[in-house]
C-alpha positions, 0 to 999 in steps of 0.5 A: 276774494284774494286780495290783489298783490303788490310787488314794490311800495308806494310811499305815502305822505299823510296830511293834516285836518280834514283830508287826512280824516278822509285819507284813513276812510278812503284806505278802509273803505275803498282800497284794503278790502280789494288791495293788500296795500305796501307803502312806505309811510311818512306822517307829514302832518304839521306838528310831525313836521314840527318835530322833526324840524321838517326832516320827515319832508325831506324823507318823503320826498327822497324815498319818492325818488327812490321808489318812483311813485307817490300819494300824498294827502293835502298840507299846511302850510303855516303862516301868522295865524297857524303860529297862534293856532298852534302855539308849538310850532318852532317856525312857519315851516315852508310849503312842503309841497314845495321842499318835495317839488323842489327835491324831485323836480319835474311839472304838476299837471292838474287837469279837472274831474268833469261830469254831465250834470256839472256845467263850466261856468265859462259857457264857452267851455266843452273840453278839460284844460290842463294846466302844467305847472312848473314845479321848482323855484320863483316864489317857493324857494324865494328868500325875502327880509323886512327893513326899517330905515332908509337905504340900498338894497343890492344883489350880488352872484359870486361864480366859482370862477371867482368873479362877482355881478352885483345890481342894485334892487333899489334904493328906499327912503324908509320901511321897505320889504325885498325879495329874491328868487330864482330858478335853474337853466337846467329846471326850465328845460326839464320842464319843457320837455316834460311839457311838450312829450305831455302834449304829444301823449295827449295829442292836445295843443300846448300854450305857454305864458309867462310876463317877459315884456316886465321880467325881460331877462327871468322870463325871456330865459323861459321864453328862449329854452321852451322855443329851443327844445321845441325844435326837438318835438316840433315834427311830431307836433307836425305829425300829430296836427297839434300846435305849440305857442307862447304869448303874455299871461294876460293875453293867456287869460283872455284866450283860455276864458274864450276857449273851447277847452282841449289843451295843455296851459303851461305856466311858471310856478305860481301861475300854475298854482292860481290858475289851475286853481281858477280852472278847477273852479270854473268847471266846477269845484277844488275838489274835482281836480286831479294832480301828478308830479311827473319829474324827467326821469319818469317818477311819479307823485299824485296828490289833491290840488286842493287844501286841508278843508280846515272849517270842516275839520273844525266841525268834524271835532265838534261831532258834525257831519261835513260833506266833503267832497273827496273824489281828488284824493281818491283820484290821487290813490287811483292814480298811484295805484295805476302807475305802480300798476303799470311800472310792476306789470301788475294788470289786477292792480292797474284794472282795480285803479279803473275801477275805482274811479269808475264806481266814483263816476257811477256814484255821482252818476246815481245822483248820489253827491257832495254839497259841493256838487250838490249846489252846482248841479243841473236841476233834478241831477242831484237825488241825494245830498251825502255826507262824505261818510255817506258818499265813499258808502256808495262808491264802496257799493259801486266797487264792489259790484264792479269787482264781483 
């Protein structure tokens, strides 16, 4: 058959360990065979970004503006015990989930991948919940140092207008660690608006949290701009019969956990890091969660919420079989595929986009699963325990009799 065109590039953002073993897979198996694929390529594995003193994430992530539509495999994010794993490393280079976020702008929204034979662990749950995340600033772009002797610690804004505010952080009698971070007016407001237009396309209520009774002026300001902008999307919430509310993350919690599930949980940046990843979870696995950047003026990443999977690279080397699981990365190439489908006007692109996930959906259907589902499964739904080799063999055959 003739493979389906494309008009305008991808950018694609290359990872590390095991989820970029499974990257090349899913390409040759499931997407060169039906797709003759353009992107532009961008190699954000560790000792690349190493090399290029991490220039290469800034690239990715302009090229992303530049072309509107991103994938991106899962990376590392170094710490102490990378610096000794690899010896290399010029510096814990940051989160460059976080240099991309923080150049394009815009909200995460993780929503999980359900099937029948997967229960929530919250009994309580019967629907997805979305989570948008804020993606700019607080921790991520947070600057911190450690000090040794008794002293002050103060933090000073110098306005161009020339006039300083200066307040003391606190004063300590010995060794003490400080932090500092920020976010923008303008960031928030994006991400409101992005928040509340989401709920609208989705017609689902949208709660948002935060800790404005402690953070009285950083999450109050959040608090303000969200109950400012919704006064511009409030008829059509009216319209549509859908709600907004905001209360305390902790009260958020309570609720989510005695939800049906439905709607959209807006959160500030780390929030919605660990709570979307408590969400995935509870229905099911990390694996099972779709995630896409959607930035104000409508461009697009699409990415894996989960990590590297570092102990199965690590057993990939030695010659094991993993079982890993990769219907999220294979979701973050159907829905990259789709919008640069939708976006060019390609109808063949964005049914090929359905496809895939469908022949993924009739896989785990089949009984056909991962150990990660394997385990979670309803008994006698799972007929056979695969490798994740074994397992994108069995979407490929779904797909290409859905292709034919």
């Amino acid at each position: 058959m003739n493979k389906i065109q494309m008009t305008t590039p991808l950018v694609e953002m290359d990872g590390d360990e095991m989820t970029r073993i499974l990257w090349q897979m899913i390409k040759d198996k499931l997407i060169l065979p039906y797709v003759d694929l353009k992107t532009e390529y961008y190699d954000l594995g560790l000792l690349h970004r190493n090399d290029t003193d991490d220039q290469v994430t800034v690239d990715a992530a302009n090229a992303a503006v530049k072309y509107g539509v991103a994938v991106k495999c899962a990376t590392i994010t170094p710490n102490r015990q990378r610096m000794i794993e690899y010896p290399q490393l010029k510096q814990q280079w940051k989160s460059p989930n976080g240099t991309i976020r923080s150049i394009m702008d815009g909200t995460v929204f993780r929503t999980p991948i359900v099937i029948d034979s997967v229960k929530p662990v919250v009994k309580t749950w019967k629907k997805p919940i979305t989570v948008a995340r804020h993606a700019y600033g607080d921790v991520y772009k947070a600057v911190d140092m450690k000090t040794e002797e008794p002293g002050e610690c103060t933090m000073t804004f110098k306005g161009v207008s020339g006039k300083e505010t200066t307040v003391v952080v606190q004063k300590v009698d010995g060794p003490a660690v400080f932090q500092g971070q920020h976010n923008k007016s303008a960031s928030i407001r994006s991400f409101a608006r992005a928040c509340f237009q989401f709920a609208i396309d989705q017609k689902q209520d949208l709660w948002f949290s935060t800790k404005d009774t402690i953070a009285k002026i950083y999450d109050s300001e959040f608090r303000a701009i969200f109950e400012e902008e919704f006064e511009n999307y409030k008829a059509r919430f009216e319209e549509l019969g859908i709600t907004y509310f905001y209360t305390l993350i902790d009260d958020a919690v309570a609720r989510v956990i005695r939800s049906e599930g439905g709607f959209i949980w807006a959160c500030k940046n780390y929030d919605g890091d660990v709570m979307s990843d408590m969400i995935s979870t509870a229905f099911g696995s990390l694996a099972m969660m779709t995630s896409v950047l959607v930035t104000p003026d409508g461009k697009y990443e699409y990415e894996a919420a989960h990590g590297t999977v570092t102990k199965h690279y690590y057993k990939y080397l030695k010659g094991e079989s993993t079982s890993t699981n990769p219907m999220a990365t294979i979701f973050a190439w159907s829905g990259a595929l789709r919008k640069r489908g939708e976006l060019d006007s390609l109808n063949d692109l964005i049914k090929f986009a359905d496809n895939l996930e469908k022949a993924c959906f009739d896989t785990l259907n089949a009984g056909i699963m991962t150990g990660d589902l394997a385990n979670l499964a309803e008994s006698g739904a799972c007929q056979k325990r695969a490798t994740s080799e074994e397992f994108l063999d069995a979407v490929a055959m779904q797909l290409q009799q859905l292709m034919s």
